[in-house]
C-alpha positions as CSV (number, residue, x, y, z in Angstrom):
1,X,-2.7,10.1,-76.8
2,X,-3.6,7.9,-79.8
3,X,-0.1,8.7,-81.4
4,X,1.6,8.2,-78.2
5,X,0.5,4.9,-77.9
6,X,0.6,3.5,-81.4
7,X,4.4,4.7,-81.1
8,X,4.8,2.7,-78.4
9,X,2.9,-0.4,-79.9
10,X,5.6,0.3,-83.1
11,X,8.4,0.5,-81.0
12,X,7.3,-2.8,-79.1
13,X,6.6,-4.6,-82.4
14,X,10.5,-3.4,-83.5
15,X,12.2,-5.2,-81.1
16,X,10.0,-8.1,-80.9
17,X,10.4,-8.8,-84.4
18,X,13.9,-7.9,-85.3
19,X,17.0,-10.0,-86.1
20,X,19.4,-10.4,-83.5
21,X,21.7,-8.4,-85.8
22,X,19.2,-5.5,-85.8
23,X,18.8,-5.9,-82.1
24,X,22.8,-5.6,-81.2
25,X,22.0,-2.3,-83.3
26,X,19.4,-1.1,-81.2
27,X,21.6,-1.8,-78.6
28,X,24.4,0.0,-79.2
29,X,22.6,3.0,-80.6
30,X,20.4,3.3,-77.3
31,X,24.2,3.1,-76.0
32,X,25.2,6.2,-77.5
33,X,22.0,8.0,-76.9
34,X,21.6,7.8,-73.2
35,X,25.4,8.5,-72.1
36,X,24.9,11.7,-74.1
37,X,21.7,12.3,-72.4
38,X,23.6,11.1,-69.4
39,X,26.1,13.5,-70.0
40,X,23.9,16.3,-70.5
41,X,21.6,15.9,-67.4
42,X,25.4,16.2,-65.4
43,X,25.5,19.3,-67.3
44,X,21.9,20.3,-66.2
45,X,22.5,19.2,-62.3
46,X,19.7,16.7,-62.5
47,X,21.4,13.8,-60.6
48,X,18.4,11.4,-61.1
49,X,18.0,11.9,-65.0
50,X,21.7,11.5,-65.1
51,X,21.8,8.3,-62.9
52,X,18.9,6.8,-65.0
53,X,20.7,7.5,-68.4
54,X,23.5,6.2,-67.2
55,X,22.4,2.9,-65.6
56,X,20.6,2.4,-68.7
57,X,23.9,2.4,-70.6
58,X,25.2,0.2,-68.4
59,X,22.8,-2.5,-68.6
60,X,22.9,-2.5,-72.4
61,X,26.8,-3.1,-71.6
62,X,26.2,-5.4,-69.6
63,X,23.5,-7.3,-71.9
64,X,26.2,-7.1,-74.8
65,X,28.8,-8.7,-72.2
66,X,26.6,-11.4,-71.1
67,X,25.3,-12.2,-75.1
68,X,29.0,-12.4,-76.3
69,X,30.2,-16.0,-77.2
70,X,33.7,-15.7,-75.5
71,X,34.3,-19.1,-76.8
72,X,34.4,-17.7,-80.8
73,X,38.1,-16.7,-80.1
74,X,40.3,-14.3,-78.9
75,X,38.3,-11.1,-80.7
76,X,35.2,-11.7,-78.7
77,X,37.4,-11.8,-75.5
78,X,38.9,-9.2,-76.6
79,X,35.4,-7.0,-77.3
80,X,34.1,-8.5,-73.8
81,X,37.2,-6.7,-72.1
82,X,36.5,-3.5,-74.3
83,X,32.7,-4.0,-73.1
84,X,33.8,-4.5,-69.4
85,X,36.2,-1.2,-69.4
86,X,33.0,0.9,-70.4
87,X,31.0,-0.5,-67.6
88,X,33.5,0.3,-65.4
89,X,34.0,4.0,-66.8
90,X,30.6,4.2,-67.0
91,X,30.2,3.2,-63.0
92,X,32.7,5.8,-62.0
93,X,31.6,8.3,-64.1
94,X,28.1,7.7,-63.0
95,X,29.2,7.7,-58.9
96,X,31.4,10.9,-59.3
97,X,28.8,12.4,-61.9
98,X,32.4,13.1,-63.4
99,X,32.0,14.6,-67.1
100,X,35.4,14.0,-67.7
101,X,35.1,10.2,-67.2
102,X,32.0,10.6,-70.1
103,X,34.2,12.6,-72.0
104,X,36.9,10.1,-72.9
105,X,34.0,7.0,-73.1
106,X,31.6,8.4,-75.2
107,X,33.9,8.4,-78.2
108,X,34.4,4.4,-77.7
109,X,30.8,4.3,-77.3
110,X,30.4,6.0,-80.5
111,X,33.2,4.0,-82.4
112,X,31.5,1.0,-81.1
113,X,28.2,1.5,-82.9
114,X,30.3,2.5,-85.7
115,X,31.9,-0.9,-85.7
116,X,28.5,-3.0,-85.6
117,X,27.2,-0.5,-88.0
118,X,29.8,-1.0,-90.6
119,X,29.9,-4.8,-89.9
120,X,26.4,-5.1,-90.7
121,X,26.8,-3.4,-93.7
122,X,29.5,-5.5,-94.8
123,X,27.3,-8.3,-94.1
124,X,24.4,-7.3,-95.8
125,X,27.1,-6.8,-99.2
126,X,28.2,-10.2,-98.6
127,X,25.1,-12.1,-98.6
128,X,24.2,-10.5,-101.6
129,X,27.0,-12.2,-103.8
């Protein structure tokens, strides 16, 4: 129990005190994880673990849709479009409990975090010259 909970209190600290940079991480990596477990509970025929994941990937695409500056030019329109197509995928896939909607999102999930992962990185070597 003790462990439990001073996870949780770590976990609650985490994303209280991080960066926005290491929150839009957190973000996209919760992303990744819960249209796999998403994907996995279709797999396993439990519709309500499914539904959960999925809604839960939603509404971090929707949180990185609403938090996007659209104003910073045509890349972040772009990226809100890219963001809106998964939500929409995401919907369908999640209505239909279709795995072969969450087979051709996933991977743009996945190359997503890839892209905020790498960009960070490259920002991190940048502030260091």
């Amino acid at each position: 129990m003790y462990q439990t909970n001073g996870y949780n209190v770590y976990k609650t600290n985490s994303v209280n005190y991080a960066s926005k940079d290491q929150l839009l991480l957190m973000l996209v990596d919760g992303a990744v994880k819960f249209s796999k477990i998403g994907k996995q509970a279709i797999i396993d025929k439990d519709i309500k673990k499914a539904h959960d994941a999925l809604v839960r990937t939603q509404d971090i695409f929707t949180e990185l849709m609403v938090s996007l500056d659209t104003s910073a030019g045509e890349w972040a329109v772009n990226l809100y479009k890219v963001y809106e197509f998964i939500n929409s995928e995401l919907l369908k896939a999640n209505m239909k409990k279709d795995l072969k909607i969450l087979d051709g999102v996933i991977p743009l999930i996945e190359e997503i975090r890839d892209t905020w992962h790498e960009a960070n990185e490259a920002s991190k070597v940048q502030s260091k010259k």
